[in-house]
N, C-alpha and C positions, 0 to 999 in steps of 0.2 A: 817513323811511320809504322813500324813493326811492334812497335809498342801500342802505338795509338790502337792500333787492328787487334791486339791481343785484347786493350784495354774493354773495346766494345765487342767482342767476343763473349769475355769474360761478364761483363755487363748483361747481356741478352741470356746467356746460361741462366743466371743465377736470377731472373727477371719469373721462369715457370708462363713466359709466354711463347705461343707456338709461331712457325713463321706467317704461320696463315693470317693470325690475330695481328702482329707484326703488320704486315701488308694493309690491312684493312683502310688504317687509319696511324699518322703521325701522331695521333693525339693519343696513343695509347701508353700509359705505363705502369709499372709492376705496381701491382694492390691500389686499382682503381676501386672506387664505392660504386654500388647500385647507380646514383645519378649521374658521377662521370660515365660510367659506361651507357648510360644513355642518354647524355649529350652527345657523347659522339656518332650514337645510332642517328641522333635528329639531324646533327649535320651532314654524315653520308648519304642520308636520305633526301635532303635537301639540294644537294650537288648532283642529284638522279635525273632522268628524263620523266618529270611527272607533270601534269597539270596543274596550275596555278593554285586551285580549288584543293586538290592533294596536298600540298601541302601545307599550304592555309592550313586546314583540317588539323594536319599533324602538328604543326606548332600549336594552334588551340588547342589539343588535347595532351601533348607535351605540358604545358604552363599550367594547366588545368590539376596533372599528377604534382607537377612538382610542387604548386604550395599547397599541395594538401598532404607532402610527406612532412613529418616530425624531424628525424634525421635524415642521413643520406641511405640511407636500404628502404626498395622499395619493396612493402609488403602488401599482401591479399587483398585485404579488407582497406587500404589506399584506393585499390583502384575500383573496390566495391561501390565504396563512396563515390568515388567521383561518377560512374557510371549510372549509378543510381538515381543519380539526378535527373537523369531523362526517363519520364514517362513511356514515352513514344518508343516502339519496343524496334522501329525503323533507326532510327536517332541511337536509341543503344547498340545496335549490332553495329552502326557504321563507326559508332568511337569505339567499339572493341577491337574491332580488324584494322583501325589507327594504330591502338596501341599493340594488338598482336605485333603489325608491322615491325614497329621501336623493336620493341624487346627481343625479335627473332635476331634484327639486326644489331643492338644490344650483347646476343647471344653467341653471333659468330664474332664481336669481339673482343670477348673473355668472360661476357657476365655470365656465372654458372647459376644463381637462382630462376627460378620462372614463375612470376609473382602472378600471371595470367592464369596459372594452371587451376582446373577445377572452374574456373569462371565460364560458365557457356553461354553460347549466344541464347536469345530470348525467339518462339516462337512467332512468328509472326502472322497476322492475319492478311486471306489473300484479298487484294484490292480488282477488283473490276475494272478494266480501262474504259475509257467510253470515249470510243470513236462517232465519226458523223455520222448520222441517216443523211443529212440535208447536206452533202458535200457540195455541191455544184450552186447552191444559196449562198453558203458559209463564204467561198469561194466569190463569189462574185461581187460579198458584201467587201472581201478584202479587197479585192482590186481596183475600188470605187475609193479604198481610203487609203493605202498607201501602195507604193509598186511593189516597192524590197519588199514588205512586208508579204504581198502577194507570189513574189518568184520565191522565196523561203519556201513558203505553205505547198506550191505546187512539188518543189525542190524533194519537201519533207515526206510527200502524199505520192510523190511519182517516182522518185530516186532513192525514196528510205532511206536516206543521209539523216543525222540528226542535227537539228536545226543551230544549237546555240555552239559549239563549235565547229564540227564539219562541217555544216553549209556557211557559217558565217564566215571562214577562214577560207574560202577558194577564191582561187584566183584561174586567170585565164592559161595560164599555162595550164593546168590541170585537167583541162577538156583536150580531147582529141582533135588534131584539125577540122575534123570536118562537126566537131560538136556532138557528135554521137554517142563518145561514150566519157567518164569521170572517172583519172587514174588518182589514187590515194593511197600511199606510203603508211607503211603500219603507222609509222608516230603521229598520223594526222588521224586516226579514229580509232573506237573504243578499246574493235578485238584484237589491234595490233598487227594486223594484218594485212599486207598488200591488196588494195579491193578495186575491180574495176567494175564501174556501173554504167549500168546501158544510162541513155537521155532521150526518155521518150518527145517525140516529134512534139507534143502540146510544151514542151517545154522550149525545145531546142528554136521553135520559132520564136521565143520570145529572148533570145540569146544575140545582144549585139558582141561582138567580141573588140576586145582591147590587146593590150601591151599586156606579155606574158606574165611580166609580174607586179598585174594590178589586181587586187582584190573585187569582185563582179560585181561587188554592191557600192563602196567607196569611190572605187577607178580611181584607186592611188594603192603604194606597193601595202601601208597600213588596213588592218583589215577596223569597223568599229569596234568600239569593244564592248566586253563579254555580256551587257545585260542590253548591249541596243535590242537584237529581238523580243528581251521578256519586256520592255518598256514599250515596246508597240504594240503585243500582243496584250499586254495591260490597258493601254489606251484604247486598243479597241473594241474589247472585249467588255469596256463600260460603258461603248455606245451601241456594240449590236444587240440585235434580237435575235438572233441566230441560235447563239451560244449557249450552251447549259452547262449547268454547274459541273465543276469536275474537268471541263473540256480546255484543253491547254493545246499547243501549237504540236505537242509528239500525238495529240491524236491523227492528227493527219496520218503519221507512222505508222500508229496502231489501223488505221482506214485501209491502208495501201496493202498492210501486213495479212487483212480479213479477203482482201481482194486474191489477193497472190496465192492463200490456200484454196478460196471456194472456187478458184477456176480451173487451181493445177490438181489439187489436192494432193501435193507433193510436199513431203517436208523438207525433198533434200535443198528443193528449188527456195523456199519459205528461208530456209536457213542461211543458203549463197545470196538470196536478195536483201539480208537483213544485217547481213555481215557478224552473224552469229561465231559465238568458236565452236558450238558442236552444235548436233539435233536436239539434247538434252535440254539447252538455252533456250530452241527455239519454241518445244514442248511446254515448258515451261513459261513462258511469253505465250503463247495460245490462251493457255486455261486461264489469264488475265483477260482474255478478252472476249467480246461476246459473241463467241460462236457455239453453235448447241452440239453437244458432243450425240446427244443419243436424237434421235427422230421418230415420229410417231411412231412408224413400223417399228422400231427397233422394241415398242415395250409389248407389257405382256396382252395378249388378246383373250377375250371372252366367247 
């Protein structure tokens, strides 16, 4: 045994890997190539706590690098290519901060190039969100054509939950006895953050309650899955007249979001009902949306 212990002593020395790199990953060994070492970034990332859609992402843009490397080192103009492809300058920063990801994690364990570096994201233009004027129409058209589809939209409009996970993953444990308020565990939304949200009355009467671990739309412990809302908001949005172009089911979000500052005019409030990680987020989510920063008073007079 005393041999065996020297044997892999002597092994790990003479390896120039650290414990840390060690720890990472089993899969790690002495004078791994560029692509090993980010294989095994893709599979510790994979073994993570991410959304479905997260990693999706990262394995298409994993596969995407890897047949477009020559050999095993990946270099600059590899990932120029591949990134290049996308037009959409939304599309490109999202596969950069894919592959930043890899290669950070890559990086802690052992790869010393940084084939990213020098590559920056692409400026992006800002998009206007466009919320209802005709909320309580919009609103009424939905309730006439499906329910769920209707308690989402109120959910999304009154609760600032975002529709195609948050709201569509609750279940009746997650309301307070009395329905009043919505307890949420970081790992169930965006900021990672423990969030409790009020349940204003127009909603909570429309709240039958079940068995703690039935999802509210289903009433089974399975919640549907992940495109039931965007297929109903597709279907209906090819039969109303409501709807303007542009306008998707987080406008309700963005609705609620215009409400909550013209009455408080408070960010800090805007920011805890939005489940933002700072004021900054929530600043920045403003000037997407259409509220007038300056008023007539505010310009110059004659």
């Amino acid at each position: 045994m005393g041999n065996l212990l020297a044997a892999e002593v002597y092994q790990f020395l003479s390896s120039d890997l650290t414990l840390e790199q060690l720890q990472v990953s089993k899969l790690i060994k002495p004078n791994m190539s560029d692509q090993e070492y980010f294989t095994v970034a893709l599979e510790n990332k994979l073994k993570g706590n991410y959304t479905k859609k997260y990693k999706y992402t990262l394995e298409f843009i994993y596969k995407k690098l890897i047949n477009e490397m020559n050999d095993t080192t990946i270099q600059s103009y590899n990932i120029e290519s591949v990134l290049n492809r996308y037009k959409s300058e939304t599309t490109y920063n999202t596969y950069r901060r894919r592959l930043s990801s890899l290669i950070n994690e890559a990086k802690k364990a052992g790869m010393r190039s940084n084939p990213l570096q020098g590559i920056k994201t692409k400026k992006t233009k800002e998009r206007m969100h466009r919320p209802f004027s005709n909320l309580l129409d919009v609103l009424d058209e939905i309730k006439l054509f499906n329910s769920n589809l209707y308690l989402c939209s109120l959910m999304t409009y009154g609760c600032l939950l975002r529709p195609h996970r948050e709201i569509r993953e609750l279940t009746w444990g997650d309301f307070s006895e009395d329905l009043s308020h919505i307890n949420l565990s970081g790992n169930r939304n965006k900021s990672g953050r423990n969030r409790i949200v009020p349940v204003p009355s127009y909603i909570k009467n429309l709240l039958i309650p079940s068995h703690p671990h039935d999802n509210i739309f289903s009433n089974s412990p399975k919640p549907y899955n992940e495109d039931y809302f965007k297929t109903l908001w597709s279907r209906f949005k090819a039969l109303s007249n409501c709807i303007e172009a542009g306008q998707t089911l987080y406008s309700f979000r963005h609705s609620g979001a215009i409400e909550i500052f013209k009455r408080t005019g408070s960010l800090t409030k805007l920011q805890k009902a939005m489940g933002h990680s700072s004021i900054t987020v929530s600043i920045t989510y403003l000037r997407g949306l259409e509220i007038a920063e300056l008023t007539e008073e505010d310009m110059p007079k004659v």
